[in-house]
ZATOR-31691 format. One line per field, with one value per residue (C-alpha): residue in three letters; x, y, z. Coordinates in pm, whole numbers, m for minus. Layout:
BEGIN
r <- [ALA, ...];
x <- [X, ...];
y <- [Y, ...];
z <- [Z, ...];
***
This chain:
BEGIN
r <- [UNK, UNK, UNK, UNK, UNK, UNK, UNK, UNK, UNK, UNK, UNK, UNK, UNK, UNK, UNK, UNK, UNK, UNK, UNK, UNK, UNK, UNK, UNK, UNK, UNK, UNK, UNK, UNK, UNK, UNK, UNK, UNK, UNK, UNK, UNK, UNK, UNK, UNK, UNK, UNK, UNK, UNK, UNK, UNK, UNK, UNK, UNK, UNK, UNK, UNK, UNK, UNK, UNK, UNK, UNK, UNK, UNK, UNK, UNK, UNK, UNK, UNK, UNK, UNK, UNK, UNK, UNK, UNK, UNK, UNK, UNK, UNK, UNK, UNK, UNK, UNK, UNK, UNK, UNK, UNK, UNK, UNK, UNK, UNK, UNK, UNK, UNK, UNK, UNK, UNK, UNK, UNK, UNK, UNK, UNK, UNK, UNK, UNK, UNK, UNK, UNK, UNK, UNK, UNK, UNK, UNK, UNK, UNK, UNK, UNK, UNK, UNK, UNK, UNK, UNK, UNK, UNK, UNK, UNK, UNK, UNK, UNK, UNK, UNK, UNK, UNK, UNK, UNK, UNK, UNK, UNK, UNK, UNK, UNK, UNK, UNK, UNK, UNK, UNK, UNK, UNK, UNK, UNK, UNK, UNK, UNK, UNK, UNK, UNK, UNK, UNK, UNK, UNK, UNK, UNK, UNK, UNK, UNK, UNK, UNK, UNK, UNK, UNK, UNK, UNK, UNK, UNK, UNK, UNK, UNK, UNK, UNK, UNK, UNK, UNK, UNK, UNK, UNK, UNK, UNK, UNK, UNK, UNK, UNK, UNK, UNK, UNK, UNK, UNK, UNK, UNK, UNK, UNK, UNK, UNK, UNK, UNK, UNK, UNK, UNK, UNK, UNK, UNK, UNK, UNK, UNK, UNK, UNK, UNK, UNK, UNK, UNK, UNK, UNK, UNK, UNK, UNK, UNK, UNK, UNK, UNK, UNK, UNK, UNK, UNK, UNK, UNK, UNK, UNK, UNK, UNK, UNK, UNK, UNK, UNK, UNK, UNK, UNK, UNK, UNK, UNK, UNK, UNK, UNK, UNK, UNK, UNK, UNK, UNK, UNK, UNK, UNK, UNK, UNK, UNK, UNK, UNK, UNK, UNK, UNK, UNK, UNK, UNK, UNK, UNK, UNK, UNK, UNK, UNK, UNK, UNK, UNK, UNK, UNK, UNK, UNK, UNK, UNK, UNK, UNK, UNK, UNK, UNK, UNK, UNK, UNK, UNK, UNK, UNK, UNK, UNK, UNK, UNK, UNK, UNK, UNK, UNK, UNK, UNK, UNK, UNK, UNK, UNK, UNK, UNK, UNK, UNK, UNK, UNK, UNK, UNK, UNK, UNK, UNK, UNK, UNK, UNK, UNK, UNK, UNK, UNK, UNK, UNK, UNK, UNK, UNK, UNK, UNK, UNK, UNK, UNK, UNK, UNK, UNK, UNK, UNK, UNK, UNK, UNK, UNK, UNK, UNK, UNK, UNK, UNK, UNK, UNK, UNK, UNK, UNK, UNK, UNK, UNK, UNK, UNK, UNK, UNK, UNK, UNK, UNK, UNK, UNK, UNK, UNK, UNK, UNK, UNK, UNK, UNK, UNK, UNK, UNK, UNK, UNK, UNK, UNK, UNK, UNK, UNK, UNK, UNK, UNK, UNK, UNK, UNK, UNK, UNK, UNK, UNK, UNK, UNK, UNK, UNK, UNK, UNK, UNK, UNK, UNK, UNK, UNK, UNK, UNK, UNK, UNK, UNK, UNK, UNK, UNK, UNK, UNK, UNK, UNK, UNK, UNK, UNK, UNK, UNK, UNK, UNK, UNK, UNK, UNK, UNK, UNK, UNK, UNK, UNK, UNK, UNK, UNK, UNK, UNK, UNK, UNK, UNK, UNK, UNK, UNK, UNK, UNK, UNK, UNK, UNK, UNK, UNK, UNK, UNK, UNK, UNK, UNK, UNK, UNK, UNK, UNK, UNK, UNK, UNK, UNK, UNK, UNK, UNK, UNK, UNK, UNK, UNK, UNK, UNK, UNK, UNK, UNK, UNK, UNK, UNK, UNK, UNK, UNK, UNK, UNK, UNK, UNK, UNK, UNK, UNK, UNK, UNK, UNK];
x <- [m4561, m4353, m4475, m4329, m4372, m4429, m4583, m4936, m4765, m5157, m5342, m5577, m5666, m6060, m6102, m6173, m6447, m6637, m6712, m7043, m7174, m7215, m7449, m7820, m7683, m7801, m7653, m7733, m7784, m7845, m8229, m8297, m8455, m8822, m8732, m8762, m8475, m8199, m8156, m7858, m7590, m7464, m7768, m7881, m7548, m7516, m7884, m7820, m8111, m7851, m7937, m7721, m7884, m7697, m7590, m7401, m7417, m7224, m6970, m6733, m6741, m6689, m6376, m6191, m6257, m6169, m5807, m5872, m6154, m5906, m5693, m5949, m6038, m5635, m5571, m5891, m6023, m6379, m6624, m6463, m6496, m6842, m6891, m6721, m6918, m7218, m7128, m7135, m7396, m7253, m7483, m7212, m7188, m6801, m6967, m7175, m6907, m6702, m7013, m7013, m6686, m6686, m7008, m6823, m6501, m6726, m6919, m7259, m7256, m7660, m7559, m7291, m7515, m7764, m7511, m7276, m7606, m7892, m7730, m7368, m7401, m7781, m7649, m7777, m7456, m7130, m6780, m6490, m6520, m6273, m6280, m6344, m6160, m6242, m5902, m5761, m6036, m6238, m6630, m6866, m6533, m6422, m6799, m6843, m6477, m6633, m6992, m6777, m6541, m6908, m7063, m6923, m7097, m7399, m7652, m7786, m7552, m7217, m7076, m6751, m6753, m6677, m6742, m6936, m6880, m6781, m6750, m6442, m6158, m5812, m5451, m5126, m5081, m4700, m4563, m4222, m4114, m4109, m4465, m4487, m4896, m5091, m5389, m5783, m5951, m6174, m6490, m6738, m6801, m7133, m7384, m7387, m7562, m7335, m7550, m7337, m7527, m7736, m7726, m8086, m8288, m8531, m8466, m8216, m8470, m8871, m8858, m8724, m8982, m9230, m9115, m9097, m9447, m9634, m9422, m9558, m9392, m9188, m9191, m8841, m8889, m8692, m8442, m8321, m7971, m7711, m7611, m7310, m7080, m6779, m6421, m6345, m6033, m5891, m5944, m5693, m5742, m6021, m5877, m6031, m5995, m5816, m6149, m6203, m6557, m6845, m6821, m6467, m6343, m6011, m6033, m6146, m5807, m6003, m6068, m5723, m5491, m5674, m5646, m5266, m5205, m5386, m5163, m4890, m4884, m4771, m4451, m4202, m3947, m4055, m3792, m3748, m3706, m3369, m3311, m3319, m3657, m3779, m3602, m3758, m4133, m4189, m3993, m4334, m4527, m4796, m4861, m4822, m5063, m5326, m5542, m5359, m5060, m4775, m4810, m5166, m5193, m5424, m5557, m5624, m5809, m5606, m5816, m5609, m5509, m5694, m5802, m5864, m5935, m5762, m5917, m5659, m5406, m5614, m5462, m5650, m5409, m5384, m5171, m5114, m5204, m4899, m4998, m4937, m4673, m4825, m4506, m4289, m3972, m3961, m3725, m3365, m3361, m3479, m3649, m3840, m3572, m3508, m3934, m4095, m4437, m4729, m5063, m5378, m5639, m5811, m5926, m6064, m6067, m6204, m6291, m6353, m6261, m6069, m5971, m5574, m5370, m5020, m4853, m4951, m5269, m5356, m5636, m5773, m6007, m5836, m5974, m5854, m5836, m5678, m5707, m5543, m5444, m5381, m5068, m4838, m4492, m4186, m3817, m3631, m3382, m3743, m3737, m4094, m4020, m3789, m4122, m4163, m4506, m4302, m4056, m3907, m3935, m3570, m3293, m3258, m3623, m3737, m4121, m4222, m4516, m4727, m4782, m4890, m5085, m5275, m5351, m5745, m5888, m6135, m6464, m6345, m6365, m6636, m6830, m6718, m6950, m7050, m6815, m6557, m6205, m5963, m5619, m5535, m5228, m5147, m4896, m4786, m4722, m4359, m4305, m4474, m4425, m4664, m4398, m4514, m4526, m4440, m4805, m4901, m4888, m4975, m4862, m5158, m5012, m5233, m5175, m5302, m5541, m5503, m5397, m5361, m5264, m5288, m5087, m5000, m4994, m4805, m4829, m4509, m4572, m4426, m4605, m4593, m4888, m5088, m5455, m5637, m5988, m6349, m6517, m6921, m6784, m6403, m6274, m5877, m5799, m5417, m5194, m4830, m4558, m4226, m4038, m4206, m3884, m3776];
y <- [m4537, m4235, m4179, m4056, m4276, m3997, m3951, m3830, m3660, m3555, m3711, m3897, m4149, m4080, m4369, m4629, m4397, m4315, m4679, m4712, m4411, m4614, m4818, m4694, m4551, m4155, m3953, m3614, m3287, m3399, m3492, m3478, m3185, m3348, m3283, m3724, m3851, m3994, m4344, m4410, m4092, m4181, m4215, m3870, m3672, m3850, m3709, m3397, m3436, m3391, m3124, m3046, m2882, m2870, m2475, m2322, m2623, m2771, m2524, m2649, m2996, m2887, m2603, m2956, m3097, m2827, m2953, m3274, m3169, m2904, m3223, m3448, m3199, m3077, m3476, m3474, m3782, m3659, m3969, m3958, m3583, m3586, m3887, m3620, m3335, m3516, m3691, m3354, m3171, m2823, m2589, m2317, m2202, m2351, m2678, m2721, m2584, m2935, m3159, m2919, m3019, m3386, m3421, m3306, m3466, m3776, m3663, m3647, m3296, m3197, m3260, m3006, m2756, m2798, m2768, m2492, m2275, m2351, m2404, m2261, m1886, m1874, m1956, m1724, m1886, m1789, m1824, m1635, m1438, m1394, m1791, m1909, m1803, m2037, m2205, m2000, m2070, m1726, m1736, m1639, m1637, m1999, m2110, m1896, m2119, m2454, m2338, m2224, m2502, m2769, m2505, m2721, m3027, m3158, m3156, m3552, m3896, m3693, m3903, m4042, m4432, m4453, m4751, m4748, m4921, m5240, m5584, m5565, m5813, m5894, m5730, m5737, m5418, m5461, m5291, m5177, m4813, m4879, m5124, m5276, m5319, m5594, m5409, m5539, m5531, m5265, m5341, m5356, m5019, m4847, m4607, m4279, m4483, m4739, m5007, m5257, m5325, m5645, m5880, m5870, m5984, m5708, m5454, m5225, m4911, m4854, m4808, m5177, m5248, m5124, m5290, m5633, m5614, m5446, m5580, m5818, m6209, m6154, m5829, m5645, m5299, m4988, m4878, m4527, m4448, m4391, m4060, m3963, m3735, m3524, m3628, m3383, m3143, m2921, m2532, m2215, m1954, m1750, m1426, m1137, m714, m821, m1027, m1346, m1526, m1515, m1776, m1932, m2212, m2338, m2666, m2917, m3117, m3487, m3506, m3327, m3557, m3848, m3739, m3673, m4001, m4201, m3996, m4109, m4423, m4603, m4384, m4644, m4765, m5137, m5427, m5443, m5006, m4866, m4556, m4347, m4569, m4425, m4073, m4011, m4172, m3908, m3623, m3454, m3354, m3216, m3510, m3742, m3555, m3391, m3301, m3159, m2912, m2719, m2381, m2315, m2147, m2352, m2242, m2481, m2341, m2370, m2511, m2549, m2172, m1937, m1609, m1336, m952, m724, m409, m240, m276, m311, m602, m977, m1203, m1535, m1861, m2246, m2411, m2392, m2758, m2875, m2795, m2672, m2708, m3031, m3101, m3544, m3789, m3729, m4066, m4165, m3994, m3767, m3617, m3263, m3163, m2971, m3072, m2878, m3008, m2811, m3012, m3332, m3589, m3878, m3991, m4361, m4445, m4795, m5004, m5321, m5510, m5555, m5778, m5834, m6120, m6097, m6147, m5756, m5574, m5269, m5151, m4941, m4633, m4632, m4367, m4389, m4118, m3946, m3558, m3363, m3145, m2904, m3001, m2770, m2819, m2748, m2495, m2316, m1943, m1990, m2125, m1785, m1609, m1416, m1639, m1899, m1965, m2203, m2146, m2324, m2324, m2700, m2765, m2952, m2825, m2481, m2268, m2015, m1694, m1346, m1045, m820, m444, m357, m73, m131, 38, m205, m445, m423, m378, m735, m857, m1259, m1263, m1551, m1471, m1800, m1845, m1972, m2067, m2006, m2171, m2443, m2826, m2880, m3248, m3592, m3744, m3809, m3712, m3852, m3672, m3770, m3779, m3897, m4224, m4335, m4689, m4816, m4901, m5009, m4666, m4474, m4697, m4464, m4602, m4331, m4373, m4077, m4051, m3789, m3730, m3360, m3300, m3123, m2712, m2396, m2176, m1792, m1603, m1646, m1449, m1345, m1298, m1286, m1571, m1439, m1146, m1281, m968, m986, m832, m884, m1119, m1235, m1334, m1497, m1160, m1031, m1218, m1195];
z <- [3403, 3459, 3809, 4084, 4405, 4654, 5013, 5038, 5357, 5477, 5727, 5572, 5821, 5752, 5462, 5784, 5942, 5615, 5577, 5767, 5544, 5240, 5371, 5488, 5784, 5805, 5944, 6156, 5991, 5661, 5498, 5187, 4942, 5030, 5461, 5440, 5615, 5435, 5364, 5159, 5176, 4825, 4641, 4802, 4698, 4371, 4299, 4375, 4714, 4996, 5166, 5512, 5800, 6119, 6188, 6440, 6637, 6428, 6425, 6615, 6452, 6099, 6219, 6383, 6050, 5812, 5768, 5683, 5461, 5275, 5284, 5073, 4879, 4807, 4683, 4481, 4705, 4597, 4727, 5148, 5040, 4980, 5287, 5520, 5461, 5503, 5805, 5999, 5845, 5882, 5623, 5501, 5149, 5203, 5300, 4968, 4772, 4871, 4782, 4423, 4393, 4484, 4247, 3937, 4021, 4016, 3730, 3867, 3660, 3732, 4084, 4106, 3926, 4209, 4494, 4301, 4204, 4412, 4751, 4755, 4610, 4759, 5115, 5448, 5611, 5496, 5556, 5528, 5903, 6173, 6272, 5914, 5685, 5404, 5384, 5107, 4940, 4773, 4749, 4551, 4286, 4333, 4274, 4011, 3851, 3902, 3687, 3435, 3459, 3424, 3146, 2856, 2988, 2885, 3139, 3144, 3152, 3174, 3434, 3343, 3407, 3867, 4025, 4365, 4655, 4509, 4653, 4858, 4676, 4823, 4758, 4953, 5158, 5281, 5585, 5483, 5395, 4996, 4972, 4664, 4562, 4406, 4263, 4271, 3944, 3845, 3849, 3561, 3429, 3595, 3498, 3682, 3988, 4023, 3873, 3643, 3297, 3284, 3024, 2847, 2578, 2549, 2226, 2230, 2182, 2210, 1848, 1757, 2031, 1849, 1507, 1622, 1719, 1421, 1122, 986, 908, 608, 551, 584, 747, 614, 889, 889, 763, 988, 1025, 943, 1227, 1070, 1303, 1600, 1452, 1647, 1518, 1555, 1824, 1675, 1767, 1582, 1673, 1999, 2133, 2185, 2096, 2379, 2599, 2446, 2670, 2436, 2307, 2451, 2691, 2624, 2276, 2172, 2381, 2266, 1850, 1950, 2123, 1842, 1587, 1766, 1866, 1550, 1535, 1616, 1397, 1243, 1269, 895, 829, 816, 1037, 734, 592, 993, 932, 609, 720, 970, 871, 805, 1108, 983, 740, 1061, 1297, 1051, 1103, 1388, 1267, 1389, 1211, 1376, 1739, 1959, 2301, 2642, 2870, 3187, 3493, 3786, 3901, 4155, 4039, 4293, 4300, 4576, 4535, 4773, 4509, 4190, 4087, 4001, 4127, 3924, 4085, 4165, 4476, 4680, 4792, 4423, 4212, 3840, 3591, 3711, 3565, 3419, 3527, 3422, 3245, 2926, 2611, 2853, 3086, 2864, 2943, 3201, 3221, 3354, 3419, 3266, 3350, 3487, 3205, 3414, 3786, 3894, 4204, 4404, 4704, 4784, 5122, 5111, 5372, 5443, 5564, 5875, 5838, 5916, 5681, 5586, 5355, 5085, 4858, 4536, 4247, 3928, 3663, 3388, 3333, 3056, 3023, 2846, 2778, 2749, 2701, 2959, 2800, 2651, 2688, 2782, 3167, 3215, 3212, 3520, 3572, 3581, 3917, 4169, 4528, 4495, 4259, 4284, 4316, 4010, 4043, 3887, 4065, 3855, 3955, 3800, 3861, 3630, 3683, 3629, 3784, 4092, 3877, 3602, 3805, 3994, 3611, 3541, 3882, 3860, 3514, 3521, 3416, 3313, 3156, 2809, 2706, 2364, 2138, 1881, 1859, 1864, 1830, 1769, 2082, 2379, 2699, 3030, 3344, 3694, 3780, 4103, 4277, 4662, 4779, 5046, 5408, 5715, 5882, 5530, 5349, 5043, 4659, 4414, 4080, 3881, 3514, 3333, 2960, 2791, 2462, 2327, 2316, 2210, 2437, 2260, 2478, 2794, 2773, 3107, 2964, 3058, 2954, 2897, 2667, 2524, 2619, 2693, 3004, 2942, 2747, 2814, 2536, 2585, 2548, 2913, 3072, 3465];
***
């Protein structure tokens, strides 16, 4: 699968406490948007009704949980996220920034709205003072990301398919340093409550409702023509007098990788075609991937970097999570070892639970995630990764951090207000290939019930510009090309 079998190296120990929280169980400082008590914790966050209520006396609680919260929230382990928060109850805007962030990881998407608008920004109790100091996260900015980041979603059904708290099945969970794992099934896919679709023999809408009942015996009713939807293609960067469009987001990561991966697929040389029957086939790019192309500039909205303002030096400063890397170099082996990959943005996450043993007879319950990301892939002789945005904390290190700054003057700045600013990167397809990344994968042991399996798919890029821009208005703030070398 291309992925690399790594260490989640955090203490995430909290799976086995979370577990009496899906149940009815409710806990303290938490009710729900009526003031009833709550009854089920999921159905309440998943509906947008959990409201937390504990305050300073639950101070101290939620600072001896902030690491492993920044923890969950670091490894995108967004339902114990969620179960955390609401175990304690603490009412910060910090606090219902995590539930924002676990709802739309989940994709409970009118959820997050409630939690990002409604309760984070309009919170009396704040962090980010001498004791608190957010955890390197900035707010209102990093709120004001995530409603951007949701903007382009529609507001009803936008859950992507996540299975709740599903019967518990069996899998090995081995002891030994390098555990091999037997994997559950996924459940059947769920609506945005969990519920599994049930066969039935009722009509498919009110309206065949309707015509089963009135039409008469015999008589064949007219049924409307289908209409007719026009592909998804992919369009240029619609750069015009040095702006951007209002509220231009790039295209969208999802439907591009999945036109590029169905383009691809079939690219293989057949049992009965010379090498120069394959050669001459898919000489043509453009012919092979239209109506993608590699003459036109497309943007992707980049949506895993922090954007700050310090007004002492008049700079935004724009960067990576130093807890993941953003550009990672692939394996040295096979047809991906001459990329550098780096990951733009999350294109599904799926959630559920199984019980696992080992042959001893031990067992734990074990939280599972498996997802997909989008990326950009470079070569790794590209000009492109000796951008000065581009480094390694190491020469030998194989990951790449990125990391820039931007010079606009404080009253500039302080014009811009609730604006959002984001990063595109700009460039060209360069091949026909769908490279894999190293993605992410955790192996579950007793002492960390956690199985991750997160892949990652790059499409091939000649990366000529990065834009810093204001979303709201397009205006470009600043733009980097491959000739601003270290």
């Amino acid at each position: 699968m291309g992925v690399a079998r790594t260490v989640l190296g955090l203490a995430l120990g909290a799976p086995l406490l979370f577990v009496g929280l899906y149940g009815c169980s409710t806990p303290g400082g938490i009710q729900l948007a009526t003031g009833e008590p709550v009854s089920d914790v999921m159905a309440a966050f998943e509906g947008g009704d959990a409201r937390l209520t504990c305050g300073m006396s639950c101070a101290g609680v939620y600072g001896a949980a902030r690491r492993r919260l920044k923890a969950l929230y670091e490894n995108e382990l967004w339902k114990d996220l969620a179960l955390e928060v609401a175990r304690i109850g603490h009412r910060d805007d910090q606090a219902y920034f995590y539930l924002g962030r676990a709802a739309e990881g989940l994709g409970y998407m009118n959820a997050a709205r409630t939690y990002y608008n409604r309760l984070a920004l309009a919170n009396d109790f704040k962090c980010g003072g001498f004791i608190n100091v957010c955890d390197g996260l900035v707010f209102p900015r990093d709120i004001w990301w995530r409603q951007s980041a949701i903007a382009a979603h529609p507001p009803e059904n936008s859950a992507l398919p996540v299975s709740n708290d599903p019967k518990p099945t069996t899998a090995a969970v081995p002891l030994d340093p390098k555990p091999t794992t037997t994997a559950a099934p996924l459940p059947p896919q769920q609506d945005n409550r969990g519920n599994s679709p049930k066969a039935t023999s009722q009509p498919s809408s009110p309206g065949e409702a309707r015509l089963h009942k009135t039409a008469p015996q015999g008589v064949k009713v007219a049924r409307s023509p289908k209409a007719v939807t026009t592909p998804w293609a992919p369009t240029a960067l619609p750069l015009e007098g040095g702006h951007l469009p209002a509220n231009y987001t790039g295209l969208d990561h999802r439907k591009f990788l999945e036109l590029f991966r169905s383009k691809v697929e079939g690219l293989k040389k057949g049992e009965f075609e010379t090498s120069a029957e394959f050669e001459q086939r898919t000489a043509n790019t453009d012919i092979l991937l239209a109506p993608i192309n590699t003459s036109d500039l497309y943007a992707f909205r980049v949506d895993n970097v922090d954007i700050k303002y310090d007004a002492d030096s008049q700079v935004y400063e724009i960067g990576s999570s130093p807890l993941s890397p953003f550009c990672r170099e692939t394996y040295s082996i096979g047809a991906s070892k001459v990329w550098v990959t780096c990951k733009l943005a999350v294109i599904s996450r799926q959630y559920d639970r199984y019980t696992g043993t080992n042959a001893y007879g031990a067992s734990s319950v074990v939280e599972r995630t498996i997802g997909s990301d989008f990326a950009l892939a470079f070569r790794k002789d590209s000009p492109i990764l000796k951008l000065a945005v581009f480094y390694r904390r190491y020469p030998i290190d194989d990951r790449y951090a990125f990391q820039d700054k931007i010079s606009v003057p404080l009253e500039k700045a302080r014009s811009l207000g609730g604006s959002q600013l984001t990063v595109l990167f700009v460039g060209r397809v360069s091949d026909a290939q769908v490279v894999e990344g190293r993605g992410r994968l955790v192996e579950p042991k007793l002492s960390s019930p956690v199985d991750i399996l997160i892949t990652e798919d790059a499409v091939p890029f000649d990366l000529v510009k990065i834009i810093y821009y204001v979303i709201q208005t397009g205006e470009i703030l600043e733009q980097k090309s491959s000739s601003d070398r270290r």
